[in-house]
C-alpha positions in Angstrom: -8.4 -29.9 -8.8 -6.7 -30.1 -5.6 -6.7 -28.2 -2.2 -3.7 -25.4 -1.4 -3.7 -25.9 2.1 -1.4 -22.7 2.7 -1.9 -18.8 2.9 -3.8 -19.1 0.1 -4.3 -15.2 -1.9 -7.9 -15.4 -4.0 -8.5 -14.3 -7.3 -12.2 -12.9 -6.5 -14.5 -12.9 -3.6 -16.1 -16.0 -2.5 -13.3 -18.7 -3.3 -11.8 -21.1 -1.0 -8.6 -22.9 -1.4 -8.8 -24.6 -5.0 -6.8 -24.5 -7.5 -6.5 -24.4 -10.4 -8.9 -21.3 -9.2 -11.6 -20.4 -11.4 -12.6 -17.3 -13.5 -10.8 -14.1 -13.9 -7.1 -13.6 -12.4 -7.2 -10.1 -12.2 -8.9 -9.0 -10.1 -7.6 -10.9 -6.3 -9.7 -8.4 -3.4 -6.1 -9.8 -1.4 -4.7 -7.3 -3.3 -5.2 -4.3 -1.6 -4.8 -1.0 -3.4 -5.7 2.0 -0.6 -4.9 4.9 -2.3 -3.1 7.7 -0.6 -5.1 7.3 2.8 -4.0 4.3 5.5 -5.6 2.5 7.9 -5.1 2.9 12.1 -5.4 -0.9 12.4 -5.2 -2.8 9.3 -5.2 -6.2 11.3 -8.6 -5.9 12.6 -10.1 -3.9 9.6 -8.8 -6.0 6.6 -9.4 -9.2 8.9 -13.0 -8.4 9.3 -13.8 -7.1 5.9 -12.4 -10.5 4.4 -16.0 -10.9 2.0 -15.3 -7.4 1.0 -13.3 -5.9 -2.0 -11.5 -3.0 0.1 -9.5 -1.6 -3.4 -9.8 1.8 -4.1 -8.5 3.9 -7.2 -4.6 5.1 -6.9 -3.3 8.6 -7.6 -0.7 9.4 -10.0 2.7 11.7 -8.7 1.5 10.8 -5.4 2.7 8.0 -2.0 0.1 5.4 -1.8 -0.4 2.7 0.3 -1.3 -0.7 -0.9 -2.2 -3.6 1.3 -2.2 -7.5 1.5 -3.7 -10.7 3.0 -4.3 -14.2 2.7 -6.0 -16.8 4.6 -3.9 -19.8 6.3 -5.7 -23.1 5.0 -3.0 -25.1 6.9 -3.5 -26.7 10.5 -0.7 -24.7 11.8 0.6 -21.2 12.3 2.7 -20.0 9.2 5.3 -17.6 9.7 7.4 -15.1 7.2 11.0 -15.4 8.4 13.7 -14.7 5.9 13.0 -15.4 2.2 9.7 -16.1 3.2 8.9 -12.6 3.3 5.7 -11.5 1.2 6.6 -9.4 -2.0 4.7 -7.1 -4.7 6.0 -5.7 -7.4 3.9 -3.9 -10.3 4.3 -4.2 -13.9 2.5 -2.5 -17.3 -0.4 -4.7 -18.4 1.5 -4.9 -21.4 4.7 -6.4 -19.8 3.2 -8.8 -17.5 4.2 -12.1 -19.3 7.8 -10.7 -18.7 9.0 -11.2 -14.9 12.4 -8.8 -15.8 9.9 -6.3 -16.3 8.6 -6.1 -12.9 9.8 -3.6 -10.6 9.3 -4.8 -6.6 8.0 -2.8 -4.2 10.7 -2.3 -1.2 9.6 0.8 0.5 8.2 0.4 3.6 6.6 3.2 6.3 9.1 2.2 9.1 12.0 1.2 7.2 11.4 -2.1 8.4 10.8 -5.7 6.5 7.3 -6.4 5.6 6.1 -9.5 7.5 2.7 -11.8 6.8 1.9 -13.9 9.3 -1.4 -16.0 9.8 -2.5 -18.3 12.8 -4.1 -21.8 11.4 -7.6 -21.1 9.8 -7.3 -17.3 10.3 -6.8 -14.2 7.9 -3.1 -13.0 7.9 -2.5 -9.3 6.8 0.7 -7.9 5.6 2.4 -5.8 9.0 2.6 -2.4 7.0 1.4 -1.6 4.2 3.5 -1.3 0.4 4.7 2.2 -0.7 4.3 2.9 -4.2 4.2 6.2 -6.3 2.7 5.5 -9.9 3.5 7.8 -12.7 1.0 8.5 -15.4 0.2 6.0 -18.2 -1.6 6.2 -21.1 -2.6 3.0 -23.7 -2.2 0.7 -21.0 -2.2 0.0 -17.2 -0.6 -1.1 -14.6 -1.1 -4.2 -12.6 0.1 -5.3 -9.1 1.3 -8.9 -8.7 1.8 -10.8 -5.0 4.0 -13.4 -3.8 3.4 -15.4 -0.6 5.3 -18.4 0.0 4.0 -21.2 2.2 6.1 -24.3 3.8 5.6 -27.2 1.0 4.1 -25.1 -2.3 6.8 -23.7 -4.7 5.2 -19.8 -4.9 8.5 -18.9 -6.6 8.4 -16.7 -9.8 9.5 -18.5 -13.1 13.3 -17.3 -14.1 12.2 -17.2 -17.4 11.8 -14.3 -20.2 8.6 -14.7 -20.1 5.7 -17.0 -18.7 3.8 -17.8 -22.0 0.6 -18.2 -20.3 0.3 -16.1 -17.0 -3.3 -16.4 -16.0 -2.7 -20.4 -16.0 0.2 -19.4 -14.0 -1.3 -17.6 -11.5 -4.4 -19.8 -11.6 -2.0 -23.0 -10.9 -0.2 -21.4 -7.4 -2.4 -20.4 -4.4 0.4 -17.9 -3.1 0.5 -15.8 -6.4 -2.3 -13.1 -6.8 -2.7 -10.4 -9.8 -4.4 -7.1 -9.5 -5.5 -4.8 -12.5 -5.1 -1.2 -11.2 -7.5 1.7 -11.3 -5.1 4.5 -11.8 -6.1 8.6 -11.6 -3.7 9.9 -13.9 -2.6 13.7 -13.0 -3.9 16.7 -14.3 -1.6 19.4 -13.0 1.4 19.5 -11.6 1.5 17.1 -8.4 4.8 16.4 -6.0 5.1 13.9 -2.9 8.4 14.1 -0.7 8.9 12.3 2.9 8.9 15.3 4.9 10.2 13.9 7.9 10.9 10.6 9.7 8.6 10.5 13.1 10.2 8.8 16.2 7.6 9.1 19.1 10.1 7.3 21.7 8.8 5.5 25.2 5.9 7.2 25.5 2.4 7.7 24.2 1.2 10.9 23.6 -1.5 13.0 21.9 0.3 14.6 19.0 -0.2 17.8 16.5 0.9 17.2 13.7 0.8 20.3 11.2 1.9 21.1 7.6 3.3 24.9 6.9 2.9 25.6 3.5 4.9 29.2 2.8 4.8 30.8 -1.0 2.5 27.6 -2.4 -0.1 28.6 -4.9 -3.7 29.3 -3.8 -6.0 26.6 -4.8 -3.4 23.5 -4.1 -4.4 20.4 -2.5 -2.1 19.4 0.1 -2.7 16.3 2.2 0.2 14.0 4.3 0.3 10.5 5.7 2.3 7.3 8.0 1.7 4.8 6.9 2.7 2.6 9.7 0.0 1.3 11.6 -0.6 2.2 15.3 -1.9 5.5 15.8 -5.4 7.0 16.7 -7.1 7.7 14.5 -4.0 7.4 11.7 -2.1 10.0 10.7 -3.9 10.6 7.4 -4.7 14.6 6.3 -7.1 14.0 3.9 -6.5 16.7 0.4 -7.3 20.1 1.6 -7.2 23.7 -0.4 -4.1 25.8 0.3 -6.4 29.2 0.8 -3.4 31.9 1.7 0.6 32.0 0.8 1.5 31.3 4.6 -1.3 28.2 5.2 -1.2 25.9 7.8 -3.6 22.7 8.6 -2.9 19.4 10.7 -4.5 16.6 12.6 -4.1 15.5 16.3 -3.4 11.8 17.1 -3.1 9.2 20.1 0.4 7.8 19.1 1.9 4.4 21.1 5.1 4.4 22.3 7.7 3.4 20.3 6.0 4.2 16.9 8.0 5.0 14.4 7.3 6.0 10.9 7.4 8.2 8.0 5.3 10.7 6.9 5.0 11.8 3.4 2.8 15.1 2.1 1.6 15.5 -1.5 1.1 18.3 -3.7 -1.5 18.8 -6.2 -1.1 22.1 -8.1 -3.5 24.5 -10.1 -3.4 23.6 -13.2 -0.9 25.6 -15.5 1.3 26.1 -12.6 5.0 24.9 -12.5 6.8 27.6 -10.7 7.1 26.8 -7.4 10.4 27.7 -7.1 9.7 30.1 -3.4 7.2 27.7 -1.5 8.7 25.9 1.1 7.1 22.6 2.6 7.4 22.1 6.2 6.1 19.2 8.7 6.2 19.8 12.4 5.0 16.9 15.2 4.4 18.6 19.0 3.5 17.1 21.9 -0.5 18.5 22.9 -0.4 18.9 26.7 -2.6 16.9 29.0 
């Protein structure tokens, strides 16, 4: 036994910085699958619900979010510059002894590089959170695997074929974590698409932001989201029923200056429908006056 004093990621609630760790690898709560909805300020939310297991199910065909932390054991601020950078990358349950497998997860909200930075003794959380669209799967399952490298540990992954025994692995290095993901696999047909790339500029505002939904089926579920933290509350439409051929929904927000993000809208059709060839998707952002 020995202590990681590092950004060390856990493997279940309760631990503290020992490794080997102890019990299950699967299932690290520093790991943070979100789901399709985001958070305003994941700093101060993920921070102060550190003894809690924030994961939520994800949703086949559609943008998720997926968010991570770690707590700094060290006695001094660790930063993420360069190849320090923290990384996820997902892989089938039945591939994970096989790093070529894994597929890394590049794709942030603002186009910008994911940082993970955490003060001595505190709770870092990553800047932004992961973009990931799962597809359906069936006799198996996906998992989510983190890397976050810490001045003095070697965090890197094995250039190997394959790691023969992975749990020991992970077990063995305080800056790995392993997630087991709770999938919703589709039903119908579902389609996510960014629908536009929001620039707010030098100045705060209150914003509408709206969805137009022309020609889609009656009876889909349309929702839309930034991920990008900094707006109030975030700029996260919740699935709502498409209820007439020209429908159109949104949500008002206190955005910063200088935010930037994208914004992605999912799709979830009626079941048996495929021909959408006529609808048209539109998302508009206008300024609400004062």
């Amino acid at each position: 036994m020995a202590t990681y004093n590092g950004i060390f990621e856990r493997s279940s609630l309760g631990q503290t910085n020992i490794v080997p760790r102890q019990g299950p690898m699967y299932t690290s709560p520093d790991i943070i699958p979100f789901g399709i909805g985001c958070v305003s300020d994941p700093q101060n939310f993920f921070k102060s619900n550190y003894d809690a297991d924030e994961g939520r199910p994800l949703e086949a065909g559609k943008t998720n979010y997926i968010y991570l932390r770690g707590k700094n054991y060290s006695n001094q601020k660790i930063d993420d510059s360069g190849e320090n950078r923290p990384r996820l990358f997902w892989a089938k349950a039945s591939l994970l002894s096989y790093p070529s497998t894994w597929t890394e997860l590049t794709r942030s909200p603002d186009r910008r590089p994911f940082s993970l930075a955490a003060d001595a003794g505190s709770i870092g959380v990553v800047n932004q959170p992961f973009i990931w669209c799962p597809q359906d799967i069936s006799n198996d399952h996906y998992c989510l695997i983190a890397q976050v490298q810490s001045p003095g540990y070697d965090n890197s992954i094995p250039d190997t074929m394959q790691i023969s025994d992975f749990a020991g692995w992970v077990a063995n290095h305080g800056g790995i974590a392993w997630r087991s993901v709770d999938l919703i696999n589709s039903t119908s047909l579902t389609i996510t698409n960014e629908g536009m790339f929001y620039d707010e500029g030098d100045m705060a505002a209150v914003i509408q932001f709206t969805i137009k939904c022309m020609n889609v089926p009656v009876g889909t579920k349309v929702s839309f989201s930034a991920g990008a933290p900094g707006p109030v509350p975030a700029i996260f439409l919740p699935p709502v029923t498409v209820t007439s051929l020209n429908f159109i929904t949104g949500i008002q927000c206190q955005v910063p200056a200088y935010y930037v993000s994208s914004i992605y809208y999912n799709l979830e059709l009626p079941p048996g429908i495929v021909d959408i060839s006529t609808a048209t998707v539109t998302l508009q952002a206008a300024y609400v006056a004062a």
